[in-house]
mmCIF file of the C-alpha atoms, coordinates in Angstrom:
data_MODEL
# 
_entry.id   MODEL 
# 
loop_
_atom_site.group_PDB 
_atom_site.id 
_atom_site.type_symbol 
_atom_site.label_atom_id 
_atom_site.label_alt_id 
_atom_site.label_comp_id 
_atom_site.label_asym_id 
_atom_site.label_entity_id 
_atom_site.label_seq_id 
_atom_site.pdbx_PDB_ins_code 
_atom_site.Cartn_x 
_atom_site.Cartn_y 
_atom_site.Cartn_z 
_atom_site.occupancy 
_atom_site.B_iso_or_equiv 
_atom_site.pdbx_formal_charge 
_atom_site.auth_seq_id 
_atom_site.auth_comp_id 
_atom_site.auth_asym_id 
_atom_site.auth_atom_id 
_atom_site.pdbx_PDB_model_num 
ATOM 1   C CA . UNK A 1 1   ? -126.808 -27.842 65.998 1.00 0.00 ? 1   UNK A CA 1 
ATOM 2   C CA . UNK A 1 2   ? -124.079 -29.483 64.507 1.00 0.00 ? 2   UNK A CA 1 
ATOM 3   C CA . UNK A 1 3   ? -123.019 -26.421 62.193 1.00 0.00 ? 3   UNK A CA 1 
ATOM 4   C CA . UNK A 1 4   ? -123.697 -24.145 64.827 1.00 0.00 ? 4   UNK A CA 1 
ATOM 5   C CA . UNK A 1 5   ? -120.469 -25.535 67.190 1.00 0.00 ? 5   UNK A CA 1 
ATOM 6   C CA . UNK A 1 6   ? -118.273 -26.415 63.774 1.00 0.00 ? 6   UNK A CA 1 
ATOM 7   C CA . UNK A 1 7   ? -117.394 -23.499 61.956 1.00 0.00 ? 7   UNK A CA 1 
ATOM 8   C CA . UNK A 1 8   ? -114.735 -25.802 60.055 1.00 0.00 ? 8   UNK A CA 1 
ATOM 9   C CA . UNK A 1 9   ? -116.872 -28.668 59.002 1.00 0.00 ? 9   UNK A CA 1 
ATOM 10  C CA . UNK A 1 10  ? -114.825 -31.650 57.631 1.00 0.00 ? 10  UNK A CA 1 
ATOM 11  C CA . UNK A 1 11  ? -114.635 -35.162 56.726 1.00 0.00 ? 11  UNK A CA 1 
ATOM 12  C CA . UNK A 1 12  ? -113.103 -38.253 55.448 1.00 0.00 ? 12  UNK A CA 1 
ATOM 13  C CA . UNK A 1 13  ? -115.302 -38.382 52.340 1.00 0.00 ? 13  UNK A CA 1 
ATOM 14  C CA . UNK A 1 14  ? -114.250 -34.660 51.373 1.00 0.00 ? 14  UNK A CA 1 
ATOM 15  C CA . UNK A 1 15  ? -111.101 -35.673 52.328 1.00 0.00 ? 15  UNK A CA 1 
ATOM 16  C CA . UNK A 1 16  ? -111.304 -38.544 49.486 1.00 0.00 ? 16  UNK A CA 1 
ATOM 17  C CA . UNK A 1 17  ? -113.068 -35.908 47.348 1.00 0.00 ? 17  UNK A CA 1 
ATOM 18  C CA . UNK A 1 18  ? -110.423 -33.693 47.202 1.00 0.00 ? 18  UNK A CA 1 
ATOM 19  C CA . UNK A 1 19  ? -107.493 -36.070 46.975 1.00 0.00 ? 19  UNK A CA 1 
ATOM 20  C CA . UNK A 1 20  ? -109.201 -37.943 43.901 1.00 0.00 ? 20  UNK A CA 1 
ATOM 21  C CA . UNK A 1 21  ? -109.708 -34.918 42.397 1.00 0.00 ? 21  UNK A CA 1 
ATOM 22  C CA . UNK A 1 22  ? -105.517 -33.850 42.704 1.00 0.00 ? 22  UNK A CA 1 
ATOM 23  C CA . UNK A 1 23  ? -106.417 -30.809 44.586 1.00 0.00 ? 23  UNK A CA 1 
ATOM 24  C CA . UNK A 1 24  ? -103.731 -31.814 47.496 1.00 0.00 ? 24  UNK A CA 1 
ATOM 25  C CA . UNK A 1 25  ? -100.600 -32.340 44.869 1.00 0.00 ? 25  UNK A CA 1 
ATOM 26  C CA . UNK A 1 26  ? -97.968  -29.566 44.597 1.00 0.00 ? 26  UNK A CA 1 
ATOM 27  C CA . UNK A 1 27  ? -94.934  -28.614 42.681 1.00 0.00 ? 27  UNK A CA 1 
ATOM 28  C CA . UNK A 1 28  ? -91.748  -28.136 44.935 1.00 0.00 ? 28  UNK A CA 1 
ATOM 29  C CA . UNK A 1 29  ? -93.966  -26.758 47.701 1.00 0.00 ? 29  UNK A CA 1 
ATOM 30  C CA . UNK A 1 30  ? -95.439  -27.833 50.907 1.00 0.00 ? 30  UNK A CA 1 
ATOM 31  C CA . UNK A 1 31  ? -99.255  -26.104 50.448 1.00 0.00 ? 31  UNK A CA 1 
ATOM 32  C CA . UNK A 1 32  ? -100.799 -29.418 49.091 1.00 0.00 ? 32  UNK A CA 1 
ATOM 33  C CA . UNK A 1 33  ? -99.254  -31.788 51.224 1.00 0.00 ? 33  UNK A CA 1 
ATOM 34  C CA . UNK A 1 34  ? -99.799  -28.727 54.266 1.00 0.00 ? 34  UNK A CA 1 
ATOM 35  C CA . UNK A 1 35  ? -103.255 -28.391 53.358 1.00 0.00 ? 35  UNK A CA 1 
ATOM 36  C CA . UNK A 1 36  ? -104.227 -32.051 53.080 1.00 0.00 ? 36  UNK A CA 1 
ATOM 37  C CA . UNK A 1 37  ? -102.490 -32.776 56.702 1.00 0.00 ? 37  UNK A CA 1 
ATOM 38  C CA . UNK A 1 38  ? -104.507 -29.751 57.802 1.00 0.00 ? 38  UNK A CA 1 
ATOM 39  C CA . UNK A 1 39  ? -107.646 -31.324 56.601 1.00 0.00 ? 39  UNK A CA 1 
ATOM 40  C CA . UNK A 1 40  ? -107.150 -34.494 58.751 1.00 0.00 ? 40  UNK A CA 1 
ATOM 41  C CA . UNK A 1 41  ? -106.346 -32.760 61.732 1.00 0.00 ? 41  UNK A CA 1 
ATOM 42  C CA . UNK A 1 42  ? -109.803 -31.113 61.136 1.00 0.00 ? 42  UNK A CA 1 
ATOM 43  C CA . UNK A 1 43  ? -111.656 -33.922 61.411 1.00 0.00 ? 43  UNK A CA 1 
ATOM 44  C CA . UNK A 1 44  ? -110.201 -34.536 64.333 1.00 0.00 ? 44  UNK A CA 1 
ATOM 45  C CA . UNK A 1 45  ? -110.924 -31.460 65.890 1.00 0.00 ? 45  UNK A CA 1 
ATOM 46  C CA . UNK A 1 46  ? -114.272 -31.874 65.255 1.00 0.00 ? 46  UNK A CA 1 
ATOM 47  C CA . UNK A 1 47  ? -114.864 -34.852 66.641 1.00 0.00 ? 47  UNK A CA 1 
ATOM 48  C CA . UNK A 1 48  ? -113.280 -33.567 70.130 1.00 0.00 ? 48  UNK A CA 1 
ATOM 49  C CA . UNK A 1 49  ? -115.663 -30.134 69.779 1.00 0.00 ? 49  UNK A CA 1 
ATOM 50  C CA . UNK A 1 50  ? -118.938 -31.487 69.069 1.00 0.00 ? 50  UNK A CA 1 
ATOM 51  C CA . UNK A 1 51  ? -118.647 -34.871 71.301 1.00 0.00 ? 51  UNK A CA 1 
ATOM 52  C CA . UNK A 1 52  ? -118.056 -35.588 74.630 1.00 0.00 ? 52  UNK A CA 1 
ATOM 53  C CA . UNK A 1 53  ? -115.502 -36.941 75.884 1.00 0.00 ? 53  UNK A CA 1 
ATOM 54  C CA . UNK A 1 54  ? -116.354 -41.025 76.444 1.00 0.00 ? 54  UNK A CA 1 
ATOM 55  C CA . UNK A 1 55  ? -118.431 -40.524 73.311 1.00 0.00 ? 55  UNK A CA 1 
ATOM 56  C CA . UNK A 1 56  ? -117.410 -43.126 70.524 1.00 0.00 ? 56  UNK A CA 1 
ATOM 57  C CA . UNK A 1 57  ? -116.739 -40.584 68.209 1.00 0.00 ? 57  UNK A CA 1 
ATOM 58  C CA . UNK A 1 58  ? -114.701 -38.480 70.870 1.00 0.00 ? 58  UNK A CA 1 
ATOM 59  C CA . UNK A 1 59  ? -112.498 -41.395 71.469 1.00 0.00 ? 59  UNK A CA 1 
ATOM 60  C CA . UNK A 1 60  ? -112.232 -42.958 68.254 1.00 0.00 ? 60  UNK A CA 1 
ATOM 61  C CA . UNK A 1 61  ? -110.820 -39.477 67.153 1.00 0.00 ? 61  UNK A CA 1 
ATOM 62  C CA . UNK A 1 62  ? -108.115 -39.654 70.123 1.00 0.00 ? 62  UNK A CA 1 
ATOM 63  C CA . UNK A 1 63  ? -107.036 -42.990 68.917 1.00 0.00 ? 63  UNK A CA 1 
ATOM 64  C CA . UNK A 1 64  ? -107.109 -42.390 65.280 1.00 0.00 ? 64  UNK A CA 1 
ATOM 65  C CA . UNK A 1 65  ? -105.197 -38.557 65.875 1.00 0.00 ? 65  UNK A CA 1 
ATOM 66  C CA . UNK A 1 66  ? -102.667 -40.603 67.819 1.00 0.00 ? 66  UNK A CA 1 
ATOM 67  C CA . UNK A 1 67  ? -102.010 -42.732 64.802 1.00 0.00 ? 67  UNK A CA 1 
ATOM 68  C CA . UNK A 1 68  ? -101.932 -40.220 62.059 1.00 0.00 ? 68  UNK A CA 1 
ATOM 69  C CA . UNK A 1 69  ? -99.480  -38.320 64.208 1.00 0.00 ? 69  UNK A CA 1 
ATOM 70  C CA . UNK A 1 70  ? -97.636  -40.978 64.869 1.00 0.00 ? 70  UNK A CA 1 
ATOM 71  C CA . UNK A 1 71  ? -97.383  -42.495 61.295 1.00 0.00 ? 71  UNK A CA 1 
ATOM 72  C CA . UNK A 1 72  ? -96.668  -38.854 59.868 1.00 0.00 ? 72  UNK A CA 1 
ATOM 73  C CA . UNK A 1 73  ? -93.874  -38.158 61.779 1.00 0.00 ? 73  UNK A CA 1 
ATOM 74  C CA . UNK A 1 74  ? -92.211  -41.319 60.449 1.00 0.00 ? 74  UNK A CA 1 
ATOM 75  C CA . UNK A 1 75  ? -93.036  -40.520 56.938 1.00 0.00 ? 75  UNK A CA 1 
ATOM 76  C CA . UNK A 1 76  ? -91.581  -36.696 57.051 1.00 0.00 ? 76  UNK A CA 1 
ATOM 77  C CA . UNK A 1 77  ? -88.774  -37.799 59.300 1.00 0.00 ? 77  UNK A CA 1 
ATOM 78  C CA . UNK A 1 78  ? -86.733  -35.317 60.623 1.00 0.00 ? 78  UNK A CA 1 
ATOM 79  C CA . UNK A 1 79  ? -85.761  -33.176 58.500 1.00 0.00 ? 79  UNK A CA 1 
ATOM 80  C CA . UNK A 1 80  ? -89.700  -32.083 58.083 1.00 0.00 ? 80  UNK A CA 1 
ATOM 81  C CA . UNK A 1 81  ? -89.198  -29.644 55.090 1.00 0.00 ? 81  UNK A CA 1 
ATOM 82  C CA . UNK A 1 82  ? -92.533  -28.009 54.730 1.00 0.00 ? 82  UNK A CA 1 
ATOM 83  C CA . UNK A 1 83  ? -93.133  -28.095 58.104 1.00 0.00 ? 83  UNK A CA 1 
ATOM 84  C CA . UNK A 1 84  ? -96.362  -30.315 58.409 1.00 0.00 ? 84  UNK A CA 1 
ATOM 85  C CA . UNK A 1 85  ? -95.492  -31.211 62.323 1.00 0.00 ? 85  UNK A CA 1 
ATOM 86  C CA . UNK A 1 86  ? -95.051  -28.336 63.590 1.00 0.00 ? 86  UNK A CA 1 
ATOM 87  C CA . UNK A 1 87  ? -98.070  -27.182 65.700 1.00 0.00 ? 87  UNK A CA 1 
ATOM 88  C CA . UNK A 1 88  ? -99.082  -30.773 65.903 1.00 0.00 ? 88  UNK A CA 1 
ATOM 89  C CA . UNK A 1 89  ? -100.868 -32.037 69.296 1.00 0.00 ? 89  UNK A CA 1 
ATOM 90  C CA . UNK A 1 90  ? -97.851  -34.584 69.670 1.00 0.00 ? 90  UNK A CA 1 
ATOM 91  C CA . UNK A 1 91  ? -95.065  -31.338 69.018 1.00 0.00 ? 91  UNK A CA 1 
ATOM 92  C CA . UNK A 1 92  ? -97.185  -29.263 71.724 1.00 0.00 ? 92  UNK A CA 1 
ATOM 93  C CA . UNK A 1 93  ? -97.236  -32.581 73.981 1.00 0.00 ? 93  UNK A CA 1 
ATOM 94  C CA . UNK A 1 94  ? -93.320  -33.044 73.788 1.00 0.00 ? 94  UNK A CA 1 
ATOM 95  C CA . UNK A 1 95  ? -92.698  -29.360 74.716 1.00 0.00 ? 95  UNK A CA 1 
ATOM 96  C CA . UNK A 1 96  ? -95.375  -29.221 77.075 1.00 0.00 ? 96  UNK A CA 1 
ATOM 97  C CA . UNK A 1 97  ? -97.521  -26.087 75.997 1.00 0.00 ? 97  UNK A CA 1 
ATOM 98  C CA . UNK A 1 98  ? -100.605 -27.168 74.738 1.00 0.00 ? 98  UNK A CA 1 
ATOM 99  C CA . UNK A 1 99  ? -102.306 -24.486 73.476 1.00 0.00 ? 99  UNK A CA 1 
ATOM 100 C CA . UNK A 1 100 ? -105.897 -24.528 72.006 1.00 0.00 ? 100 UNK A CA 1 
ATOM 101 C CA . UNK A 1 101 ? -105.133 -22.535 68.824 1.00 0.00 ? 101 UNK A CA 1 
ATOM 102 C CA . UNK A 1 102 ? -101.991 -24.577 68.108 1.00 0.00 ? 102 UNK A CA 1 
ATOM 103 C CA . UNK A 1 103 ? -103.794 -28.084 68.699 1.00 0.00 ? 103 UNK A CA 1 
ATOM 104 C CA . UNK A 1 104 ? -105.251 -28.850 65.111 1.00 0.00 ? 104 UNK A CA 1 
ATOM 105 C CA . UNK A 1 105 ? -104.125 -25.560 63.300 1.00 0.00 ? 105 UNK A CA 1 
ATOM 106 C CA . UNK A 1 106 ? -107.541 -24.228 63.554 1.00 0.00 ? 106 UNK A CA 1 
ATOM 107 C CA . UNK A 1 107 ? -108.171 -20.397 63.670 1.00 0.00 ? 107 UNK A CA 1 
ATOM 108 C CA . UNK A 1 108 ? -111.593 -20.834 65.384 1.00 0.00 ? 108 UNK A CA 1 
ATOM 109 C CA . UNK A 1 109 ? -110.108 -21.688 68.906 1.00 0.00 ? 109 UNK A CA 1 
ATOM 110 C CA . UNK A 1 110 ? -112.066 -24.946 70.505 1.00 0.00 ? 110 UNK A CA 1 
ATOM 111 C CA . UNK A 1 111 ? -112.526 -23.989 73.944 1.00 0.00 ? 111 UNK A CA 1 
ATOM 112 C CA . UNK A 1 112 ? -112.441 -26.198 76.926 1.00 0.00 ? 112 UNK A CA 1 
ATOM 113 C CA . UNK A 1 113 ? -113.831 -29.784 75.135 1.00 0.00 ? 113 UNK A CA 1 
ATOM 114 C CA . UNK A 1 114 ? -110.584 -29.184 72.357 1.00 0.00 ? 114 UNK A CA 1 
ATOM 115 C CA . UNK A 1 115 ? -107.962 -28.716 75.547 1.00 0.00 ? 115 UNK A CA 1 
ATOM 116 C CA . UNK A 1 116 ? -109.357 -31.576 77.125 1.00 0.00 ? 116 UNK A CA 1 
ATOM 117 C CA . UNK A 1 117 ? -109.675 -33.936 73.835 1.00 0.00 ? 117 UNK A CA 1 
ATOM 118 C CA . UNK A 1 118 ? -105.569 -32.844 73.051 1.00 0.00 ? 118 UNK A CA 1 
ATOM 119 C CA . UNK A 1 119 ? -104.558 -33.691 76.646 1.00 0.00 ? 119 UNK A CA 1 
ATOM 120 C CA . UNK A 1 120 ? -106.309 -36.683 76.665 1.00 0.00 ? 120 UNK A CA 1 
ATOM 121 C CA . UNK A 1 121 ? -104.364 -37.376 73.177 1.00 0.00 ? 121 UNK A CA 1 
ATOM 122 C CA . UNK A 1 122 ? -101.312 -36.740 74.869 1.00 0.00 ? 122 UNK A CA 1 
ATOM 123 C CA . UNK A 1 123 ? -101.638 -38.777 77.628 1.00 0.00 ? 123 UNK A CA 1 
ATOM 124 C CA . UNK A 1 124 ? -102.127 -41.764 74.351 1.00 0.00 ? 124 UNK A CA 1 
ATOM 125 C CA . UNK A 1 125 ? -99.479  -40.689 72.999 1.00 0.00 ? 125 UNK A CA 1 
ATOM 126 C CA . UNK A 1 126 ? -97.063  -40.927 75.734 1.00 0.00 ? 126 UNK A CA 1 
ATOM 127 C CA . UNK A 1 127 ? -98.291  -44.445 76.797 1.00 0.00 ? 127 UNK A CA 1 
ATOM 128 C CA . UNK A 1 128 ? -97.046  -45.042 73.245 1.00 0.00 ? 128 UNK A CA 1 
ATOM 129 C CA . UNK A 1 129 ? -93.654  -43.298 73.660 1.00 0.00 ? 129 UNK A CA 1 
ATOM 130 C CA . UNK A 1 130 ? -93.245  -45.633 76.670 1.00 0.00 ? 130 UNK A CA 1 
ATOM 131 C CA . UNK A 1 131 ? -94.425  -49.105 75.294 1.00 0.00 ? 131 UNK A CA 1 
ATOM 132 C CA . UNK A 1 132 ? -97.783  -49.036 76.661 1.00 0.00 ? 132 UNK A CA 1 
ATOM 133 C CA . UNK A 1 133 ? -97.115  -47.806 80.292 1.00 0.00 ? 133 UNK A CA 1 
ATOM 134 C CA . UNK A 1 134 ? -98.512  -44.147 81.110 1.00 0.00 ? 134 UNK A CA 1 
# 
């Protein structure tokens, strides 16, 4: 049923596919780099639609989302000139409108099981904006 919940399907290995294959590199634009950050955040969405919360998968997602968030916004910085944060589940944590649609940059929506796996990924993330303490 797997195909029938994710109308996005897609993974690390793809992920590896495409990057070995130079089809997330761009001249003086931000659609490659867009794109590939885009990609990640896919999997992650995944992972939060078609597992439960508790699940492995579910949480390993949280965890790993955290990170990539996390690690991203110190490579862009602040000046973020093609825009790859904004959207983010950390941006829509700090300003405090989560919003399905704007979670993972997915079209598709995500429901109920998406709100919940974001929230839960902000609560990580602020534990981590306060040295561990929730």
């Amino acid at each position: 049923d797997y195909y029938e919940i994710i109308k996005t399907p897609m993974d690390f290995g793809t992920i590896a596919t495409h990057l070995d294959a130079g089809e997330y590199k761009s001249e003086n634009s931000g659609h490659g780099p867009l794109r590939f950050v885009t990609d990640i955040r896919q999997v992650f969405h995944n992972a939060w639609t078609y597992n439960e919360p508790g699940h492995q998968v579910h949480d390993s997602a949280q965890e790993l989302g955290r990170i990539f968030e996390t690690e991203l916004r110190k490579f862009v910085g602040d000046l973020d000139p093609w825009g790859l944060l904004a959207g983010t589940t950390i941006a829509q944590c700090e300003h405090g409108r989560l919003k399905p649609k704007t979670v993972v940059g997915d079209s598709h929506g995500g429901g109920e099981e998406q709100r919940q796996g974001a929230r839960s990924l902000c609560s990580l993330y602020e534990q981590d904006a306060n040295g561990g303490r929730a």
